[in-house]
VOBALO-408631 format. One record per residue (C-alpha): y, z, x; residue in three letters. Coordinates in Angstrom, 3 decimals, m for minus. Example, Ala and Ser with C-alpha at 12.3 -4.5 7.8 and 13.67 -1.06 7.14 Angstrom:
REM VOBALO-408631
- y:z:x:aa
- m4.500:7.800:12.300:ALA .
- m1.060:7.140:13.670:SER .
END
This chain:
REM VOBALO-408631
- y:z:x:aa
- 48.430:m3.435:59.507:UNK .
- 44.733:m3.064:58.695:UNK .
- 44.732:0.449:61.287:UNK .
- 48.064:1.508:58.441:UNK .
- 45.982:0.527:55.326:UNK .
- 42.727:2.662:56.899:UNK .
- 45.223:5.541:57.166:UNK .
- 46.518:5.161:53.823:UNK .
- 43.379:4.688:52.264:UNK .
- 41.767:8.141:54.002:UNK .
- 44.905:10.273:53.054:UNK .
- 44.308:9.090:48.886:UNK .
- 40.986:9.782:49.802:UNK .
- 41.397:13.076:50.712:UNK .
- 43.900:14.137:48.656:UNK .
- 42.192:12.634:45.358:UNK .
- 39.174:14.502:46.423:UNK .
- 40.541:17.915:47.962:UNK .
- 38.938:21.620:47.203:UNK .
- 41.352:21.642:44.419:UNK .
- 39.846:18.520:42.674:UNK .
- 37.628:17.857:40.009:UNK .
- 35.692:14.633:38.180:UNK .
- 33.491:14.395:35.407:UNK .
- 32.017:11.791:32.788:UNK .
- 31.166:12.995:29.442:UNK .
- 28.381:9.858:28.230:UNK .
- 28.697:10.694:24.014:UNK .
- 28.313:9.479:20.118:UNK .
- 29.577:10.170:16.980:UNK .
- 31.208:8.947:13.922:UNK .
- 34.097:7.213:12.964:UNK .
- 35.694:6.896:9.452:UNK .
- 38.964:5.569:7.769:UNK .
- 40.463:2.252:6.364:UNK .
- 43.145:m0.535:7.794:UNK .
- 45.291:m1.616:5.057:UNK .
- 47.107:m5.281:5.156:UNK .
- 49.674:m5.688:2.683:UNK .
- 51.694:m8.802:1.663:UNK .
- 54.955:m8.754:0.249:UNK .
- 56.932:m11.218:m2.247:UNK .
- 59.469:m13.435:m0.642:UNK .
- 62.106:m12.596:m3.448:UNK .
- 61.572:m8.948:m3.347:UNK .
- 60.723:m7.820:m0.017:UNK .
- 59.627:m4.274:m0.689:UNK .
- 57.337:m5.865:m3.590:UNK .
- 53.870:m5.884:m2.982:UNK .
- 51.898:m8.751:m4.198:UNK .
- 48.596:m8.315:m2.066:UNK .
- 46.775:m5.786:m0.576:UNK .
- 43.225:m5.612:1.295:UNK .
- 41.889:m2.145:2.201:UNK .
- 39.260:m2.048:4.908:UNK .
- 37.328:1.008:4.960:UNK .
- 34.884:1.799:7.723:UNK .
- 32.426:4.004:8.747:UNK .
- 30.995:3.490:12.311:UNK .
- 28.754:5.318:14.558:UNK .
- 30.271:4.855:18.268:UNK .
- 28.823:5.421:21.804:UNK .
- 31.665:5.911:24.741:UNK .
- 32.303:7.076:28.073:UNK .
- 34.981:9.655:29.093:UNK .
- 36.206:10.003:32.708:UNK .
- 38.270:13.030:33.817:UNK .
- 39.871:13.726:36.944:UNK .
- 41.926:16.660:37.629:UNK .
- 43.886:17.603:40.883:UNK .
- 45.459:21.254:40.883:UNK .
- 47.538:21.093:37.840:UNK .
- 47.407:17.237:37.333:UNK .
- 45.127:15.222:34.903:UNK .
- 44.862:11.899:34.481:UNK .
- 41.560:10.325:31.333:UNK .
- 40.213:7.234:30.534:UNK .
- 38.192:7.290:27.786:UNK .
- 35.937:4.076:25.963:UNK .
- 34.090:3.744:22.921:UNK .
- 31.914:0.839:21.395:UNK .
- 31.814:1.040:17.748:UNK .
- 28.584:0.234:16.643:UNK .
- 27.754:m3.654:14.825:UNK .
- 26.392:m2.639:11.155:UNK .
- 27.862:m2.535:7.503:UNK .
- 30.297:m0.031:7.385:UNK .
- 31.825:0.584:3.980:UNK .
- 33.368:m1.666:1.592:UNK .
- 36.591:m4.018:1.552:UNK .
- 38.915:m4.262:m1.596:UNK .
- 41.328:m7.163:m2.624:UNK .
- 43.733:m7.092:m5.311:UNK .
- 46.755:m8.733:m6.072:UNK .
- 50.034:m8.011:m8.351:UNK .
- 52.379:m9.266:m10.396:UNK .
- 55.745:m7.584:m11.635:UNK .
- 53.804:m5.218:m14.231:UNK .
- 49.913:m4.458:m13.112:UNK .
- 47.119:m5.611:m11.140:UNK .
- 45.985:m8.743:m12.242:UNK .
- 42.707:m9.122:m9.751:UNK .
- 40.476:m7.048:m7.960:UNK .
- 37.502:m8.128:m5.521:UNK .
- 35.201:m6.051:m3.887:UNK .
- 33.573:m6.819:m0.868:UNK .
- 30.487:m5.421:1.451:UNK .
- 32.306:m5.147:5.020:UNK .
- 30.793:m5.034:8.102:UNK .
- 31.973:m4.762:11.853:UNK .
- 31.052:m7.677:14.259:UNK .
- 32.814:m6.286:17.237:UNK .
- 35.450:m3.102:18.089:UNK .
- 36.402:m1.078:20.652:UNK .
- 38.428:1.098:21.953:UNK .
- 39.844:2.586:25.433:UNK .
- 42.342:5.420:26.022:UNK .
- 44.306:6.493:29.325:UNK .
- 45.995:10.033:29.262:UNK .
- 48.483:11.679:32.176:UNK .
- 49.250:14.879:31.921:UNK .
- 50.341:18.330:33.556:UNK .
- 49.477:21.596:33.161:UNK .
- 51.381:24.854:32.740:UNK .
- 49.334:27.522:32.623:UNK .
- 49.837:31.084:31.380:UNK .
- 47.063:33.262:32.390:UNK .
- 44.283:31.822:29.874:UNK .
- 46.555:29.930:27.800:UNK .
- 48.253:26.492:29.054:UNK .
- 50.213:23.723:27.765:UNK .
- 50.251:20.544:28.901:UNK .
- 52.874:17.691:28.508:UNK .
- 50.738:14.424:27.529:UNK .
- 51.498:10.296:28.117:UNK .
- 49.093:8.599:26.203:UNK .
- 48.021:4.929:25.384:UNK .
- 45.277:3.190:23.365:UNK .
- 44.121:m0.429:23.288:UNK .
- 42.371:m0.917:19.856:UNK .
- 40.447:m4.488:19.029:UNK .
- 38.522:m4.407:15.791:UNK .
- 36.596:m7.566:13.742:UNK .
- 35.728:m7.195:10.153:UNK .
- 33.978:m9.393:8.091:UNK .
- 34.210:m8.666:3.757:UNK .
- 30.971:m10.990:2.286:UNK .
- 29.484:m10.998:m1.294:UNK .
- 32.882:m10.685:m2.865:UNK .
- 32.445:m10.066:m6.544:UNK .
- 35.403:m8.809:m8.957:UNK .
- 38.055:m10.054:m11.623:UNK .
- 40.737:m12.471:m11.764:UNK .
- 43.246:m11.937:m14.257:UNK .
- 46.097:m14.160:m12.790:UNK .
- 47.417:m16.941:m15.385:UNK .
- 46.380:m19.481:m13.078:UNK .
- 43.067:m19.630:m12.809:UNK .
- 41.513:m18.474:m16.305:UNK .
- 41.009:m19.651:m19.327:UNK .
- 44.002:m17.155:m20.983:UNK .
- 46.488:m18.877:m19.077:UNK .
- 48.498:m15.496:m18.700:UNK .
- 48.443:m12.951:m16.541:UNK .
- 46.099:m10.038:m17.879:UNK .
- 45.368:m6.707:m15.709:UNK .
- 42.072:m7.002:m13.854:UNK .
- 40.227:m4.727:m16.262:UNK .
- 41.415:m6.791:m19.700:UNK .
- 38.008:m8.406:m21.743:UNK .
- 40.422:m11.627:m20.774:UNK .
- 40.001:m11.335:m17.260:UNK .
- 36.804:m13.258:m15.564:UNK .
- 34.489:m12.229:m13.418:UNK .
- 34.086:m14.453:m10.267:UNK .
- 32.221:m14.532:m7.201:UNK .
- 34.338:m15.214:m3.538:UNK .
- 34.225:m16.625:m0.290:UNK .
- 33.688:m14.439:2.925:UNK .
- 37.344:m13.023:4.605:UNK .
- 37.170:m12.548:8.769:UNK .
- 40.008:m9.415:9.717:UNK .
- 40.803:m9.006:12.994:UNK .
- 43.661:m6.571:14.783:UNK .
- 44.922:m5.377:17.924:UNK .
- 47.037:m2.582:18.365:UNK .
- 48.956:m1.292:21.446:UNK .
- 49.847:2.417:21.192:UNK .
- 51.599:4.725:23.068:UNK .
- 51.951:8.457:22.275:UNK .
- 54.050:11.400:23.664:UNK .
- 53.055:15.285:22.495:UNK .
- 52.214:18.632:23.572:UNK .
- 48.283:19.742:23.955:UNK .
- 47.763:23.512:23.994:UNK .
- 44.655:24.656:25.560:UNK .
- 42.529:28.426:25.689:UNK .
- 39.844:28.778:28.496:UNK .
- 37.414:31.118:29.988:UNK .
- 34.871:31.312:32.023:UNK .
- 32.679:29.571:29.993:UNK .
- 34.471:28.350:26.676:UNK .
- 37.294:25.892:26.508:UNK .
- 39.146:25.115:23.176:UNK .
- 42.486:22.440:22.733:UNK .
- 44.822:20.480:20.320:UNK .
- 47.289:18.275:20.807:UNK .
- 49.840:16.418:18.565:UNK .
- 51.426:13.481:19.622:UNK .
- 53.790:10.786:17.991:UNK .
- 54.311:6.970:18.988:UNK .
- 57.526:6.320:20.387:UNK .
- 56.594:2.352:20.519:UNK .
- 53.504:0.198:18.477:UNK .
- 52.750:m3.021:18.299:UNK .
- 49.975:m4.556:16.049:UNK .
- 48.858:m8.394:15.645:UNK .
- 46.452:m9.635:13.180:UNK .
- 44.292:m12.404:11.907:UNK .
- 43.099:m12.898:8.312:UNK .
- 41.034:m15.631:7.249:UNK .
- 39.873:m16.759:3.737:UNK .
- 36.795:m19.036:4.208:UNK .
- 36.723:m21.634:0.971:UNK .
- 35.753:m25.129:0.670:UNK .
- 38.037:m27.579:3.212:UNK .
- 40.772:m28.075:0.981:UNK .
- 41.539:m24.222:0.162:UNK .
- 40.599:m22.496:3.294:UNK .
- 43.286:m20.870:5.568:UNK .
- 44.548:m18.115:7.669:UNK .
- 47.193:m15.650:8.119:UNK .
- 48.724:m14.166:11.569:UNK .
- 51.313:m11.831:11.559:UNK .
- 53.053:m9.366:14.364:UNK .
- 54.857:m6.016:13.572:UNK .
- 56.884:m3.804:16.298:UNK .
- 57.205:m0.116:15.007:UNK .
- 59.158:3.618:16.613:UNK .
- 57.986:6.427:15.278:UNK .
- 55.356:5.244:12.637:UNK .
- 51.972:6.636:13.861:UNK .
- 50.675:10.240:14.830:UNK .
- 47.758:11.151:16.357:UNK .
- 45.964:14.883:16.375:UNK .
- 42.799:15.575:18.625:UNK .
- 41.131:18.776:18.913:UNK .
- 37.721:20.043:21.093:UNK .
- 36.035:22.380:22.355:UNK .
- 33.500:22.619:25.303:UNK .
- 30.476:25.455:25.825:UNK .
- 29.760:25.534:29.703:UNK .
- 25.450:25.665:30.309:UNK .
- 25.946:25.151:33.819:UNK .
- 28.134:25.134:37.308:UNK .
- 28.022:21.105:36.418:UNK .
- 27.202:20.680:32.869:UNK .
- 28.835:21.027:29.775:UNK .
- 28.675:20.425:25.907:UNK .
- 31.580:18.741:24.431:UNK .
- 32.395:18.270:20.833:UNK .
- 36.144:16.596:20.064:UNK .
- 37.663:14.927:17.012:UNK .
- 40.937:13.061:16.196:UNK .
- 42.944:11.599:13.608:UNK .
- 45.167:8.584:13.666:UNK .
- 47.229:7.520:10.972:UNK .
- 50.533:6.131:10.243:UNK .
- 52.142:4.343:7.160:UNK .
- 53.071:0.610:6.437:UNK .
- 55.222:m0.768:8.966:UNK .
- 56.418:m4.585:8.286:UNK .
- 56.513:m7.389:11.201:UNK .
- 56.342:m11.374:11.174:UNK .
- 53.945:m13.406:8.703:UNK .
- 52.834:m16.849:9.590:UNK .
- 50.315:m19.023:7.724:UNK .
- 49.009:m22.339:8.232:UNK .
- 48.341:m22.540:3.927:UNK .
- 48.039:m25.993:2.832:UNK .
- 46.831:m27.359:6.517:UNK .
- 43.604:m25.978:6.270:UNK .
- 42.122:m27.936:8.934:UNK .
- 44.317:m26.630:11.662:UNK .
- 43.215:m22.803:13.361:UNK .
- 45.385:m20.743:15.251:UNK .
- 43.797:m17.431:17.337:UNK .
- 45.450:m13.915:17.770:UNK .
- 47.537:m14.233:20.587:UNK .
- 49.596:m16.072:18.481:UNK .
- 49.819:m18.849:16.029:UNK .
- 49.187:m22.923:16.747:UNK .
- 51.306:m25.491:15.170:UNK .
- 50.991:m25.882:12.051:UNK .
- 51.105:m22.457:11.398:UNK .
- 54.706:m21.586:10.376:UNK .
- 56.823:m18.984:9.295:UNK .
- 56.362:m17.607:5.991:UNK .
- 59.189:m16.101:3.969:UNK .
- 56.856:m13.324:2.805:UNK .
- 56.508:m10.056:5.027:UNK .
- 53.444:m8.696:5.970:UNK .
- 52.844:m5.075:6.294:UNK .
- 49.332:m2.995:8.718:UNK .
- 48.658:1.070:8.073:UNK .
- 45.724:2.944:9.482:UNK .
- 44.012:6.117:8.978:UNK .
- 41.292:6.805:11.365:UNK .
- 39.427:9.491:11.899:UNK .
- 36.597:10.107:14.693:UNK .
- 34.294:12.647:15.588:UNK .
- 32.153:12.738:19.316:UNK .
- 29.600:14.925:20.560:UNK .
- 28.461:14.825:23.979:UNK .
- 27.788:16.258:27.497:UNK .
- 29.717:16.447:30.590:UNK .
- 29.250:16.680:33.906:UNK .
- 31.084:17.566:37.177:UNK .
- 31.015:16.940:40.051:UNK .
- 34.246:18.451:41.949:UNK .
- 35.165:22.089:42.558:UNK .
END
């Protein structure tokens, strides 16, 4: 058995790492902007929107890419760190039948994201030109934190009008807020073409690519005092619903070295899943692998977008061929 396993282990070897190989790691940084939306719905009307939060970003990154390549094969992994600062700004506002009746703003910041991507591919190649069929999947975990919330509350219930005003009305008040944590992970996978020009020393591709499967799973909570405290979960499955473009170029300096520039774009629109709350048990936390009694099901749908786009700059190295 362990003679067999030797064997087996030399013949990957060799074949992984043949004449007609090639590896490289492309260290790089750049800059990511967009905005997550979260959108809550009214449990009479389901495609009424009652709530929405918008959390933009902009984040410088640092990531790792890994290529390996084996006569007309590919396979990439590719991770990024998004950089811990302030990033942009986070709005609340909420809705009644006819207008906005609040709007908060709040300074956002990013305590923790990342992100790691795995392509497979194969290449057809037509003299210079070649097009490649592409499987693709991302992993996305991102933290937000919206503090110093200041805006206006025109809802009935809490000022002094007792009726619902629009945000902007000399009626509405101006409050401050407590801090709201965000947090979301998304599973993607993609399917799509990438069309790609090379010569001896200049490289230049696209691809386009659609999700045939998503899921997404969040976590919203809305710090307060102990009695008015309490978080949200919610899960959405989704075909179809997100796209994602990249395009690069690379300028060869060397046998080995190379300078990389790429950009992509992700975005897709609402898509609805599961809400679950544990409102009015404020004591009790859940996590986001999934809620803990007492969070239960709410009669309200909850609805995720995203629009991302990032930009890296870089150098690469290889060390096959």
């Amino acid at each position: 058995m362990k003679k067999f396993l030797l064997t087996l282990t030399l013949s990957l070897f060799s074949f992984a790492f043949s004449k007609n190989w090639d590896f490289s790691l492309s260290p790089y940084t750049g800059l990511s902007a967009g905005k997550l939306g979260e959108y809550l719905y009214s449990q009479y009307d389901k495609d009424f929107m009652v709530s929405d939060l918008q959390w933009n970003q902009v984040l410088w990154n640092l990531g790792l890419k890994a290529d390996y390549s084996y006569k007309n094969f590919f396979a990439t992994g590719d991770f990024t760190y998004y950089m811990p600062f302030l990033c942009g700004k986070m709005t609340d506002s909420d809705y009644n039948t006819n207008f906005k009746t609040n709007y908060v703003i709040f300074d956002n910041s990013c305590p923790f994201s990342v992100q790691a991507t795995i392509d497979l591919g194969y290449k057809f190649d037509i003299e210079d030109f070649s097009i490649s069929p592409v499987l693709k999947g991302i992993f996305s975990y991102q933290q937000f934190n919206g503090k110093n919330g200041k805006g206006y509350l025109g809802d009935g219930s809490y000022i002094e009008a007792g009726i619902d005003v629009p945000w902007n009305d000399s009626r509405a008040e101006y409050h401050l807020f407590y801090d709201i944590d965000y947090t979301r992970c998304t599973v993607y996978s993609f399917i799509g073409p990438r069309m790609e020009y090379q010569t001896e020393r200049f490289r230049i591709f696209t691809g386009f690519y659609i999700s045939p499967f998503t899921f997404q799973e969040d976590l919203d909570y809305h710090h307060g005092t102990s009695e008015n405290e309490y978080q949200s979960y919610s899960t959405s499955f989704s075909y179809f619903t997100r796209m994602y473009i990249d395009a690069g170029c690379s300028f060869v300096m060397t046998d080995k070295l190379s300078l990389i520039a790429e950009c992509t774009l992700l975005f897709g629109g609402i898509s609805k899943g599961q809400h679950y709350t544990n409102y009015g048990h404020p004591q009790s936390f859940g996590n986001l692998f999934g809620p803990n009694t007492p969070f239960y099901r709410s009669r309200q749908d909850k609805g995720m977008d995203v629009y991302l786009f990032d930009f890296k700059i870089g150098l690469k190295y290889s060390f096959g061929k």
